[in-house]
Residue frames as a rotation matrix with the C-alpha (Angstrom) as fourth column:
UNK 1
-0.223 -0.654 -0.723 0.92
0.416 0.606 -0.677 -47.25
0.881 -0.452 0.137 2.48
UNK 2
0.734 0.659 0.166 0.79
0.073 -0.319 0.945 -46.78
0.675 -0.682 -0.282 6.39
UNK 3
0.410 -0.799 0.440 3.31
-0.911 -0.380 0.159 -45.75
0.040 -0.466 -0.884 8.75
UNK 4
0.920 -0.057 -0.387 5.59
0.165 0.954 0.251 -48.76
0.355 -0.295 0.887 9.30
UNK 5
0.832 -0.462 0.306 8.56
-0.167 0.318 0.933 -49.87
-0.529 -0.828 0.187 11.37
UNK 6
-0.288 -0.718 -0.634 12.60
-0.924 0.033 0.382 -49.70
-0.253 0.696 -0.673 9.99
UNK 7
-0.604 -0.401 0.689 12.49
-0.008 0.867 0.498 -53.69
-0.797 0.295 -0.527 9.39
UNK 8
0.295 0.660 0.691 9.20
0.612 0.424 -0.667 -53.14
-0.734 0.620 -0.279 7.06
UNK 9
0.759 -0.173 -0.628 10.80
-0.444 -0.843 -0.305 -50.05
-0.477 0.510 -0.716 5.61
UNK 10
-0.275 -0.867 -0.415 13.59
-0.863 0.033 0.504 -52.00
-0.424 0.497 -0.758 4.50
UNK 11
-0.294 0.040 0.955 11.67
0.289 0.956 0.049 -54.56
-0.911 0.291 -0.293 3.09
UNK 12
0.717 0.693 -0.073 9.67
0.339 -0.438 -0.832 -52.33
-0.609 0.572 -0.549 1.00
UNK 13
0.766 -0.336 -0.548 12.18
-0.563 -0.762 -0.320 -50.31
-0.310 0.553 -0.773 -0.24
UNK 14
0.879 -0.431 -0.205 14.77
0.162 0.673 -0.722 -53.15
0.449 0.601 0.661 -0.64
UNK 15
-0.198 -0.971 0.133 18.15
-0.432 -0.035 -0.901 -52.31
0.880 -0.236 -0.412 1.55
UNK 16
0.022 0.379 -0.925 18.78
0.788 0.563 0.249 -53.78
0.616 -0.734 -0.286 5.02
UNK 17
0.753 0.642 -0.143 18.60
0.553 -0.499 0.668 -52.17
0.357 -0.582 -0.731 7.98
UNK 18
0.199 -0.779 -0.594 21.72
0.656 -0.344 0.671 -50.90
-0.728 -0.524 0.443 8.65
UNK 19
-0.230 0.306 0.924 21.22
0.945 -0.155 0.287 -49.52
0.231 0.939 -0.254 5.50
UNK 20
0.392 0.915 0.093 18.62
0.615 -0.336 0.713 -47.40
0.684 -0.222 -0.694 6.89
UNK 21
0.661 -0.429 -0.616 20.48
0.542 -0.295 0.787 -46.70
-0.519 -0.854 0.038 10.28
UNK 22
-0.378 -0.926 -0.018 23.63
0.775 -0.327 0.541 -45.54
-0.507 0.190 0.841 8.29
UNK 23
-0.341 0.219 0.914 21.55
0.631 -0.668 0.395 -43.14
0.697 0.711 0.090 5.97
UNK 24
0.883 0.444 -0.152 20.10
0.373 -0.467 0.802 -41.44
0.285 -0.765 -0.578 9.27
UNK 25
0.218 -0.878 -0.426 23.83
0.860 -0.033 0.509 -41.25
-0.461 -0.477 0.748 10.49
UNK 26
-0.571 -0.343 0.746 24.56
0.821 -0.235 0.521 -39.71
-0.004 0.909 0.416 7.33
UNK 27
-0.538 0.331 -0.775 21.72
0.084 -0.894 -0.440 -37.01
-0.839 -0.302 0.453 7.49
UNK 28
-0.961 0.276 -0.020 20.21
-0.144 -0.434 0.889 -37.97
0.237 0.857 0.457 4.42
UNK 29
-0.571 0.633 0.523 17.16
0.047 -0.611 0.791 -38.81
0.820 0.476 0.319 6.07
UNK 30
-0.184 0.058 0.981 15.15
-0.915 -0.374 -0.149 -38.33
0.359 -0.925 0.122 9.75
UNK 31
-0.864 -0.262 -0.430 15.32
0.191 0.619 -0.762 -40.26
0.466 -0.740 -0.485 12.62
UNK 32
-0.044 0.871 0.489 11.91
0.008 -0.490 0.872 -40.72
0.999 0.042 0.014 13.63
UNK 33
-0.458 -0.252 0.852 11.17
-0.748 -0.409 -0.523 -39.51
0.480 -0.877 -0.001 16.95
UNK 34
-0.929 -0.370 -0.013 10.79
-0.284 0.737 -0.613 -42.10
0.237 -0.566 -0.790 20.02
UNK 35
-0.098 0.991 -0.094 7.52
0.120 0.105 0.987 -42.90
0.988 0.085 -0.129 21.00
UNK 36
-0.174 -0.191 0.966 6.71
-0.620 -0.741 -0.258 -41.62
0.765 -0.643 0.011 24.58
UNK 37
0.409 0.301 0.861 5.22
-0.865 0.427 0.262 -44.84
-0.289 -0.853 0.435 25.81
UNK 38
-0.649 -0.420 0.634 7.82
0.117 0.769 0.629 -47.52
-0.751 0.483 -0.450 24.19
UNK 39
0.568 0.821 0.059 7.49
0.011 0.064 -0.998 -48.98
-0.823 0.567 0.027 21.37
UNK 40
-0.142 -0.878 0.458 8.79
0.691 0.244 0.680 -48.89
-0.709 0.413 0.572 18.18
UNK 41
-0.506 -0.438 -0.743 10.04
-0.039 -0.849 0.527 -45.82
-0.862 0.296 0.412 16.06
UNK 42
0.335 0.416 0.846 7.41
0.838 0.278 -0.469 -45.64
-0.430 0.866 -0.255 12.91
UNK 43
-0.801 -0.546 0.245 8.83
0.454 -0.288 0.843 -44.31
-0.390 0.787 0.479 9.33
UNK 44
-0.017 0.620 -0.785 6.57
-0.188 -0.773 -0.606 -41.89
-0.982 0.137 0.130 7.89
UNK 45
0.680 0.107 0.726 5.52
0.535 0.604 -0.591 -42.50
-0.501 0.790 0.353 4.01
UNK 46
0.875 -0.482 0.045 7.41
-0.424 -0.809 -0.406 -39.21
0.232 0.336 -0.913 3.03
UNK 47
0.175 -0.877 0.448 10.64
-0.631 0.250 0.734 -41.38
-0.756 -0.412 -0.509 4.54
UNK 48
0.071 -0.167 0.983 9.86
0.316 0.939 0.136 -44.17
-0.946 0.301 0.119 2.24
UNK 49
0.934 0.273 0.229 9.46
0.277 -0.149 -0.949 -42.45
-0.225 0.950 -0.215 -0.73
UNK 50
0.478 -0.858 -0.190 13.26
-0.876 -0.450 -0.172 -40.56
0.062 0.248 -0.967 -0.03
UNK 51
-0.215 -0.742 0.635 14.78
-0.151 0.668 0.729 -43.94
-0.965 0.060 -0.256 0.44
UNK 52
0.290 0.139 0.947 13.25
0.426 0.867 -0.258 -44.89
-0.857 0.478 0.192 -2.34
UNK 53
0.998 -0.007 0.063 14.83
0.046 -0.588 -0.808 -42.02
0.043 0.809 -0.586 -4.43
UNK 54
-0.035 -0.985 0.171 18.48
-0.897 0.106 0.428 -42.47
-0.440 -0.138 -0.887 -2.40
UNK 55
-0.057 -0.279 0.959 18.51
-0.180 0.947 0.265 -45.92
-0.982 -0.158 -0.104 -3.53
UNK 56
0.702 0.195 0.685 17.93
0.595 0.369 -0.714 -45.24
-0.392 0.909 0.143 -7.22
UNK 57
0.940 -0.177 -0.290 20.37
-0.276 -0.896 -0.347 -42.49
-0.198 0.407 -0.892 -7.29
């Protein structure tokens, strides 16, 4: 996989985005950091793999 964006992260992994947004609240996992010239926030594969263990637990 390659870095991707919350909306593809929640396709992959299967929850919606708020989903996502609420598990950041929550601290279970990072908030990637802004991009300096705009843009949109990319999810790291090491993110997808912990959703994809919060969501079976």
């Amino acid at each position: 996989m390659t870095d991707m964006t919350i909306g593809k992260v929640a396709d992959v992994v299967g929850v919606g985005v708020e989903t996502i947004r609420f598990y950041e609240r929550r601290k279970l996992i990072e908030q990637p950091p802004r991009p300096r010239e705009g843009g949109y926030r990319i999810y790291s594969d090491a993110t997808v793999r912990r959703l994809h263990f919060i969501r079976r637990a």
